[in-house]
Structures are given as C-alpha cells and as structure tokens.
N, C-alpha and C positions, 0 to 999 in steps of 0.2 A: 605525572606520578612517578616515574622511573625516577625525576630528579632529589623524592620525597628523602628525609632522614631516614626514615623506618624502612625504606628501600633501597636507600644503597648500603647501612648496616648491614644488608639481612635479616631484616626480625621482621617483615610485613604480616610475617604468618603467624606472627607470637600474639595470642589472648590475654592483652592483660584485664580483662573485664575483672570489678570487683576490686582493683587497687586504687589507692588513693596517691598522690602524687601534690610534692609543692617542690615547684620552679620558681627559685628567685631570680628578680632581675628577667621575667619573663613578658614583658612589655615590649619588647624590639630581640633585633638580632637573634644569636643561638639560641636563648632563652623561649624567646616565643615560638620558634621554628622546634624545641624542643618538647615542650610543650602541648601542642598543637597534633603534633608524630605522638606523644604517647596518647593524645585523644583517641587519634584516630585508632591506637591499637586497643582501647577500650579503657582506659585509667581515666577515673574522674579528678581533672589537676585544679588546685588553688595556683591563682595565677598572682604574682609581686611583680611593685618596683613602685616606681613614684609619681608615674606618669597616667593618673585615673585615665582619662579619655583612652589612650592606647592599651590599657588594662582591660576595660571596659569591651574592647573591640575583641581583643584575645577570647574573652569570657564568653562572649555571643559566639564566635565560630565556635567552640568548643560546646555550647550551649545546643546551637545548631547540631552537634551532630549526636546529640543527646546523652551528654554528658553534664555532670553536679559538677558545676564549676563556681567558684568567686575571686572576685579581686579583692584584694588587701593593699592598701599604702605603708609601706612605713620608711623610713628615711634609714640605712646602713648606719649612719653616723651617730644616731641616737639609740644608747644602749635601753631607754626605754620600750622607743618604738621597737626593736628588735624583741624586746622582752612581751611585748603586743601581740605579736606577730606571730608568735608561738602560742602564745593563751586565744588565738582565733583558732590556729590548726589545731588544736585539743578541743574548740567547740565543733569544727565543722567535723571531727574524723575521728573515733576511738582509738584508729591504728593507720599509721602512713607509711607504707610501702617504698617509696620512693624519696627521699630528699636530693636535690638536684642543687648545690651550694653555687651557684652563678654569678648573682648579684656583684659588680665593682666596674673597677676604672683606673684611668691615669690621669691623672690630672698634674696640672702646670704649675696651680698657686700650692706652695709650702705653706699648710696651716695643723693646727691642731684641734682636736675633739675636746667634747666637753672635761673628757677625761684625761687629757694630757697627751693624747695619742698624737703620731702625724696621722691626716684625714688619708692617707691611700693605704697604710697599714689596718688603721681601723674599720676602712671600711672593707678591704678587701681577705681580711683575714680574721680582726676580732670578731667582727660580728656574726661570720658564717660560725668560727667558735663558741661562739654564746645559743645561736639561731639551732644549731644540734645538740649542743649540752640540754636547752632547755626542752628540746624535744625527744631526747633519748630512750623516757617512760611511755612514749607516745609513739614510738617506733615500733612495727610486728618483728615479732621475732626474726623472721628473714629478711627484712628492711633494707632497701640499697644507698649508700650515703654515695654520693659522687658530687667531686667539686672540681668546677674547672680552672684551673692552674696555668702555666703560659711556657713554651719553650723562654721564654724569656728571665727563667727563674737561674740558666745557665749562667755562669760567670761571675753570680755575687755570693760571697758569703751574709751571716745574720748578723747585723749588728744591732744587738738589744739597746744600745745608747741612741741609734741616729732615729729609733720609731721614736723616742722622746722629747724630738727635737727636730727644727725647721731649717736650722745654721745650717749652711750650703747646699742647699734643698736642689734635689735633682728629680724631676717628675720620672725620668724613666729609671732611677734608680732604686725609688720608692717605692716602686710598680715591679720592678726586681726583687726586694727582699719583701714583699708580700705573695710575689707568686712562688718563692720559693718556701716558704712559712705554708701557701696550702698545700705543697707537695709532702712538705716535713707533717705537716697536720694529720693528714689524711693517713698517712702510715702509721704515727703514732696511736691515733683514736683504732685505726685496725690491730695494732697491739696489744693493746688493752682490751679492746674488744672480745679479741681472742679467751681471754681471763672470766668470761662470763658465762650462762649457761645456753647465751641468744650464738643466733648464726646471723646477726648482721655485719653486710661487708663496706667498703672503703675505702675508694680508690680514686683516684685524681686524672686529668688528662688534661693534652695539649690539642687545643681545635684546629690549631692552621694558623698563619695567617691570612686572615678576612678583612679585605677591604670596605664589604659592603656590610661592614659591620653594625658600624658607625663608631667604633671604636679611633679612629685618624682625628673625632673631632677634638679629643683630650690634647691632641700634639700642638708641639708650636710652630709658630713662624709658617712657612708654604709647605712642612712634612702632610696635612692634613689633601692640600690639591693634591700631592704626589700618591700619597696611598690609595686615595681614590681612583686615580689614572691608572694604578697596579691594576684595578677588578677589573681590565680590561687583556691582561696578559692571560693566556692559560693555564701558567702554573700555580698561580693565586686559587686560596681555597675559598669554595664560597662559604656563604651563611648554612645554608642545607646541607653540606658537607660537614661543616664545623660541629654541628648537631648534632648528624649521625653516631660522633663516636659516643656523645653522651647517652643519645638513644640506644644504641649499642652495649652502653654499661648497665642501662635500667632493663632493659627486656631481653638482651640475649641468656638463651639457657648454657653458652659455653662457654660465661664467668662466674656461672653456680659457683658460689664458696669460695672465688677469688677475692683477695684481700691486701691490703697495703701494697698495690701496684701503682705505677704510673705510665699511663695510656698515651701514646699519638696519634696525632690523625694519619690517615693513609695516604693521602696525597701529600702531605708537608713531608711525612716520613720517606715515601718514596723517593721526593726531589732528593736527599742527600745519600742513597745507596742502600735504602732498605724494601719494605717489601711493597709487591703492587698490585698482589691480588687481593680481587674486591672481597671483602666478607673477612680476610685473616688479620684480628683485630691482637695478636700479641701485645704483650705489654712491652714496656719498653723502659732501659735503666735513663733514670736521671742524673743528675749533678750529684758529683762527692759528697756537694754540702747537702745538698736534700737528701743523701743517706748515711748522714750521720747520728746516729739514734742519743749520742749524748746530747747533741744540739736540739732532736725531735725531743726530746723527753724534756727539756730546759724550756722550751718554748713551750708547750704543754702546763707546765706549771706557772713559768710566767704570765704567760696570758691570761692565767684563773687567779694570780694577784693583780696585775690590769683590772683585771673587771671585777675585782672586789667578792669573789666567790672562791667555796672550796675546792678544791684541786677535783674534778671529775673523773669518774674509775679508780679514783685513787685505791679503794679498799681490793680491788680486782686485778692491781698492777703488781709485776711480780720482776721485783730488782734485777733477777737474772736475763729474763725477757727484756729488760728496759737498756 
C-alpha cells in the first residue's frame, strides 16, 4: 500500500466518491496505475485504449471494488473513433470530473493519418485535442483536465511543416514536438478557460522516466533491452510513482484553481537539484518553446484547421490574454 499512487501523492485520505473520471490509454502503465488510485479514492473511471482483454481486467478490479466502471476501444489515430469516444462518456456520465489526457507513444515507422498528420503528433496531441473539445460541454464546472506530457518536450521547437510530413522522420523527434504541443496545449486551453464563467483547471506533467512502463518497446535497435535493465537502478522512476503526480493533479485539494502549469515528478525532479520531499508537488517551468503563448495560441487554431472544426473558445478568448 505505501508503494500505491494515491500514497505517495498524499491524497489517500481524499473522497472522491461521486466523481466520474476517464483515463485514456488506461489499459497498462501510468494509465491503469492511475486509474485504479482514483478507484480506490472512490471515482467511478471509464477505462481506454486498444487492448479490450487488458481493459476488460482494469474494469473488473475497479468493478471489484464497487465502482461503475467500463471499457471503451477506440484507436487515437482515427479522428472518428476519438469522435466515439466522447459520445460514449456523454452516455455513460452527465458530468466528468476528471479527464486524465494519457493515451500516446513513440513510435519508429514515419507514417501519416488519415488526415495528413504524422501518426506520433496525431496521436499524441490531436487527438487528446479533439477527445476534450468534444467533451468540454460534458465537463462539471470544476472539472480537472490533466495531460501527461514528457521532460522530453525540452530541446525542440514546433515545426507546423515537419507534423505534415515523414521526410527525414525521427521517432524521437516526433515524440518531441508532440510533447511539447501538450505542454503548449494545456496552457493555452487554461487560458481560455479562464475567459468563461467555469472554474475548470489544466495542467500537464512530467512522470519520470519509467522503464517498467513499456514505453522502451517504441525504441529502436537494443535501446528497448537497455531501458529495461535501467528498472533496475534506484534512480529510475517507477510506474506507481509516475501516477502519482497525475493522481496528485486530480485529487489533491492543494491545486484547487491551479491552472496552465507544468508538473514534475519528484523523484526525476530531485535527480537534477530540486526538491525531495514527499507530498511538495510544486509546479515547475518548462522549455522557452512551451511558453511561448504566440506559438500556444498558433497551435490552438491550427489544430482546430487539422481536424476540420471551428476554432474552440474562440468567442471567450481575449487577444490580450492570448
């Protein structure tokens, strides 16, 4: 139990009886470990991803501990099934408390979506963008958005040309300006946010690096043995750790009304000269490029011409602010 997410946050004592909760990509790793922590603090979660059998398993423990739980399939890469996915959480839930943006990957092969995208931008950023526009009406007023993002978002800028394209395709690059796209996300959609008469908040985080994630399997070549050999070091974050901070974002009462931040885990954070006590989940600054509000607000609109929709918040957004 000590090892649990909702344990080493701090929040074991938090009630969320009466919320409703969807975790995507909640089939394996942080996702399910996330998942599972806010059963047990009493949220009834809709569990995703793609894998029915290990959905299925999620949905029973959760079932188990007498929680309304169900699995949903739907594929990130298909802007329908995302469009699905949403018109299930409007029938299972009047109001969803929690959206947990998870779902993605790195992947190796350079290809494109139906709609023109590269497949690690799409999935790892349009879609969670479409999966909360369409859910925005279907959010409680005090709603928590949290998407997990990647220290790995450091180092690159956004280039709107190279999502359009596979020419000298680098999986871990691609995996870079998508996690830098959800950190730019998540602050913009809290800006806008701000613009309306709800108090839903916004915010992104970094889990660790997790070997036992199964995130090593997208790598190439023998990086995939090597990360896995890390989950044997002690500084390596694990899976239950990596959780935590997102359980952390959805249950603690001491980021009431915190909004367009960006979170690290405590033990990655630590390793490099920050803090290291348990429970002080401060936010923490990101890359130049993820806070630069002309590139958040660019990406914001382009994305809602991507996916063939009107620009979202738009009538709420206030040029000063932006």
């Amino acid at each position: 139990m000590a090892h649990r997410p909702e344990t080493i946050a701090d929040v074991a004592d938090v009630d969320l009886t009466g919320k409703h909760a969807l975790v995507t990509g909640s089939t394996s790793g942080i996702g399910s470990e996330t998942a599972l922590a806010l059963g047990r603090l009493g949220a009834d979660v809709m569990v995703h991803g793609r894998d029915a059998e290990a959905g299925e398993n999620v949905v029973d423990e959760l079932t188990e501990m007498g929680r309304n739980s169900t699995f949903i399939k739907a594929d990130f890469a298909s802007v329908g099934e995302v469009r699905a996915l949403a018109a299930s959480v409007r029938e299972w839930t009047d109001e969803l408390d929690i959206l947990h943006n998870n779902a993605g990957g790195l992947f190796r092969e350079g290809r494109v979506t139906e709609i023109g995208v590269e497949y690690t931008f799409h999935i790892n950023h349009l879609s969670p963008y479409l999966l909360t526009v369409e859910l925005l009406s279907t959010l409680s007023d005090d709603a928590r958005i949290i998407t997990t993002s990647s220290g790995a978002h450091q180092g690159i800028s956004l280039d709107f040309e190279a999502v359009r394209s596979v020419d000298s395709y680098s999986g871990f690059e691609a995996y870079q300006r998508s996690k830098l796209a959800n950190v730019q996300f998540a602050a913009e959609l809290a800006r806008r946010l701000k613009r309306t008469d709800r108090s839903i908040t916004s915010n992104s985080f970094h889990p660790g690096a997790i070997p036992a994630s199964g995130f090593g399997r997208f790598l190439p070549g023998p990086l995939p043995r090597l990360l896995s050999a890390l989950d044997l070091l002690p500084m390596t974050t694990s899976v239950a750790e990596g959780a935590a901070t997102a359980v952390y974002l959805a249950a603690s009462p001491r980021v009431d009304g915190m909004s367009g931040r960006y979170f690290a885990d405590r033990d990655a954070w630590s390793l490099f000269g920050g803090r290291t006590q348990s429970g002080n989940y401060g936010p923490r600054e990101p890359s130049k490029a993820a806070r630069d509000r002309t590139t958040q607000r660019r990406l914001w609109m382009w994305s809602a011409e991507l996916l063939n929709i009107d620009e979202p918040l738009a009538d709420d957004a206030d040029d000063a602010d932006l």
